[in-house]
C-alpha positions as CSV (number, residue, x, y, z in Angstrom):
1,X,9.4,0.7,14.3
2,X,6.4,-0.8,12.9
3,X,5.1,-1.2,9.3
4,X,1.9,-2.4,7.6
5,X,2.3,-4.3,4.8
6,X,-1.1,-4.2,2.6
7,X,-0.9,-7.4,0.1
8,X,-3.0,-6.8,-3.0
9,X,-2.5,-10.1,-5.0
10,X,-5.5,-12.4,-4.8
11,X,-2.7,-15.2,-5.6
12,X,-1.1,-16.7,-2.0
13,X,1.7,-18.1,-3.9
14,X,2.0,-15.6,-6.7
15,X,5.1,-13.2,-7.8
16,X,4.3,-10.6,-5.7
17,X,4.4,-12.6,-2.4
18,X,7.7,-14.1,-3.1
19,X,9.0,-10.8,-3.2
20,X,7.5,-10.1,-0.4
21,X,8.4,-13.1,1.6
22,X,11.4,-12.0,0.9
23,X,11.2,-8.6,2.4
24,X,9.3,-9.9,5.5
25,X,12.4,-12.1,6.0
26,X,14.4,-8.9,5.6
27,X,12.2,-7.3,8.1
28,X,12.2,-10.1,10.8
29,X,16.3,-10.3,10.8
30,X,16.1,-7.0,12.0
31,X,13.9,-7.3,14.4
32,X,10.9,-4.8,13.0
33,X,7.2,-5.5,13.5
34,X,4.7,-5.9,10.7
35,X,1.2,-6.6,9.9
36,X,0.6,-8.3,6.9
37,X,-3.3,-7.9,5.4
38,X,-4.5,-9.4,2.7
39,X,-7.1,-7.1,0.8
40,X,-9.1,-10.1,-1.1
41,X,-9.4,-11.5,2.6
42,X,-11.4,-8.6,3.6
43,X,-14.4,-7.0,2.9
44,X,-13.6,-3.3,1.4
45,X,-16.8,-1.5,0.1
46,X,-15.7,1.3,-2.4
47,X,-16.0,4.6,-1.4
48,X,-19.3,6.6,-2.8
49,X,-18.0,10.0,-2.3
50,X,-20.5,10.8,0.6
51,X,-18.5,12.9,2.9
52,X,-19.4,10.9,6.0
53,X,-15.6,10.6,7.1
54,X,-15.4,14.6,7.0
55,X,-17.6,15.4,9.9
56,X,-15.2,13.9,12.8
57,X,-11.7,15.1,12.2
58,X,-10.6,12.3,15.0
59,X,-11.6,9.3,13.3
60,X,-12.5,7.2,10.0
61,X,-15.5,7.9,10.5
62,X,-16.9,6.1,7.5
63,X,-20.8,5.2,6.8
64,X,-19.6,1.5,5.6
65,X,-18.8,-0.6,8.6
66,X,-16.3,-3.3,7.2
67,X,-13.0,-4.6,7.8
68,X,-11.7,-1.6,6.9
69,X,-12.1,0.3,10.4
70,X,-9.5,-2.3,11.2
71,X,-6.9,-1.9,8.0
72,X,-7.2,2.2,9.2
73,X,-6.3,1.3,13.0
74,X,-2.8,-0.9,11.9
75,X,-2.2,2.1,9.6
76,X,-2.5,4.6,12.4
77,X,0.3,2.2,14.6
78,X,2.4,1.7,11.8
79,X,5.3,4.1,10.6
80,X,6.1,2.5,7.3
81,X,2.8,1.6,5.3
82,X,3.6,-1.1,2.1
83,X,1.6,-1.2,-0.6
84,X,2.3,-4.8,-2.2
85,X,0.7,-5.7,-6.0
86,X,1.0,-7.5,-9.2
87,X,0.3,-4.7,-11.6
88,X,-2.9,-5.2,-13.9
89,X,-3.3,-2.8,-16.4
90,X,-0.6,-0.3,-15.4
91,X,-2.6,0.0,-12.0
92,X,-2.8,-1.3,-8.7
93,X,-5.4,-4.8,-8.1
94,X,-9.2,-3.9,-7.5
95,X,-9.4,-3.9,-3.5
96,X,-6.0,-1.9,-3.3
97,X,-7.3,0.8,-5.0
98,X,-11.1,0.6,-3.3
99,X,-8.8,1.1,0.3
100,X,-7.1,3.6,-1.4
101,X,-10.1,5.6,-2.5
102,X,-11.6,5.2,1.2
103,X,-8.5,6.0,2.9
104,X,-8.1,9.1,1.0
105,X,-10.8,11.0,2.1
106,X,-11.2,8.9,5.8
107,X,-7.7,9.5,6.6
108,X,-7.5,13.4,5.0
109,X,-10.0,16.0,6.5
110,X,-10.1,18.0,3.6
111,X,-13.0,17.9,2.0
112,X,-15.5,20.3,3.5
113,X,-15.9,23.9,3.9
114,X,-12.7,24.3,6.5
115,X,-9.7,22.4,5.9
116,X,-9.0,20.1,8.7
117,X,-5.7,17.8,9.7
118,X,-4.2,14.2,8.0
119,X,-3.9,11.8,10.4
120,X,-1.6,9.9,8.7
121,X,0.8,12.6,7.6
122,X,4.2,12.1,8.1
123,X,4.1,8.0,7.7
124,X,6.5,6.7,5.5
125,X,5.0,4.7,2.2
126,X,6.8,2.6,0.2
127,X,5.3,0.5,-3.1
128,X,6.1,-3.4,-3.8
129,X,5.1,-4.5,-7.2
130,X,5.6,-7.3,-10.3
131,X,4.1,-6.5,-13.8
132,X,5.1,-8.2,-16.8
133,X,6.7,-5.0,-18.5
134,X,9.3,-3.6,-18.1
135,X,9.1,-1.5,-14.8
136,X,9.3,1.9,-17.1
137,X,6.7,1.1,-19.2
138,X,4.6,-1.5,-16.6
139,X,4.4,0.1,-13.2
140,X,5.5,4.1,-13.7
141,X,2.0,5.2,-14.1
142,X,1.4,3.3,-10.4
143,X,4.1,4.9,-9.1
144,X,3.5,8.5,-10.3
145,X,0.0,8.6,-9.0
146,X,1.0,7.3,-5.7
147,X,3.3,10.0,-5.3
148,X,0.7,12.5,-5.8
149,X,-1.8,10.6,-3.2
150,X,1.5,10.7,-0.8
151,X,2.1,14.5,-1.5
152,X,-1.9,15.4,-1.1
153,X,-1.8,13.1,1.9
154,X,1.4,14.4,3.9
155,X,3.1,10.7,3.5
156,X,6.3,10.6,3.0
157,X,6.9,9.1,-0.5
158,X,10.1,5.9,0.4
159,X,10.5,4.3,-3.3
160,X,9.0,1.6,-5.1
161,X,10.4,-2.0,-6.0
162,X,9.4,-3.9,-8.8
163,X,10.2,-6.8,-10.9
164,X,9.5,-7.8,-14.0
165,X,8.0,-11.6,-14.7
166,X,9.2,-12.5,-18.1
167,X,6.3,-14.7,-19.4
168,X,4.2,-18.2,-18.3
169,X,6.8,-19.7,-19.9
170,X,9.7,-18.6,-17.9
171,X,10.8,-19.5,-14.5
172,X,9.9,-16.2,-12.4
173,X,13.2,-14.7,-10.6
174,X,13.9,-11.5,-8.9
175,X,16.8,-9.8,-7.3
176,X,16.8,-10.8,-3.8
177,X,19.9,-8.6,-2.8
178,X,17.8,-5.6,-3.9
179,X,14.7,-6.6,-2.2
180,X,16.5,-7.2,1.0
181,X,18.0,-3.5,0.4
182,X,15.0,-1.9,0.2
183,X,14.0,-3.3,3.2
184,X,16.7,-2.2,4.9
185,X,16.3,1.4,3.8
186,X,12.8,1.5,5.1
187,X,14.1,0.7,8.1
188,X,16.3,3.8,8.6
């Protein structure tokens, strides 16, 4: 099993990675392989709507020639894709959702006059995130609206995980038993 874990904190050292740090550590006890891309280390033009990606059902096929080509390729070797970020205002960080916008249409050949396949249907995707809510109220309108990309995409929807960070003030903690759970379950 492989997954591809899509980090969308521009902060190395932030909350979001030691969750995830966690979860990797999960992940290399057992033995799974993983890439690991970090979005503000990449160049990820947003998407302009121009239908270039729908005219060869085989491929990305996408006018801009950036590093995303490469973030679509892991994607396509992966089983489990991991979408990993701090949530700013009740949404996913800027080049998250620019990938997201481009994947939706590179990876989905939907949007001309026939309908044509998902390359990526099937995958597994599964949402890692911190907000400083609480997770009802900080990172359910994330979570809604990536089960609706998963269902129009053919992914298979695997959970989210998030914790809350209490404040600049506090010493950030999270549950470490439940992060290494989840990782687990995505393994199965």
């Amino acid at each position: 099993m492989r997954f591809c874990i899509l980090m969308g904190s521009p902060r190395k050292n932030g909350n979001t990675n030691k969750i995830l740090k966690v979860f990797r550590d999960e992940l290399e006890q057992k033995q799974v392989q993983y890439d690991l891309i970090w979005l503000y280390d990449k160049q990820i033009e947003p998407c302009i709507a121009c239908r270039s990606c729908q005219t060869d059902w085989s491929s990305f096929g996408c006018r801009f020639q950036d590093d995303t080509y490469d973030i679509f390729n892991k994607i396509l070797a992966c089983e489990v894709i991991v979408l990993a970020t701090p949530i700013y205002s009740w949404y996913c960080t800027p080049p998250m959702k620019s990938l997201l916008d481009r994947l939706v249409y590179g990876m989905n050949k939907y949007y001309g006059e026939e309908k044509g396949p998902a390359l990526w249907a099937g995958k597994k995707m599964a949402l890692i995130a911190s907000c400083g809510y609480k997770p009802e109220k900080g990172a359910d309108l994330w979570e809604e609206g990536m089960k609706r990309y998963c269902k129009h995409s053919q992914l298979v929807y695997a959970g989210m995980l998030v914790e809350r960070d209490l404040g600049y003030k506090s010493t950030y903690t999270f549950n470490e038993k439940e992060t290494r759970a989840f990782a687990r379950r995505l393994c199965s």
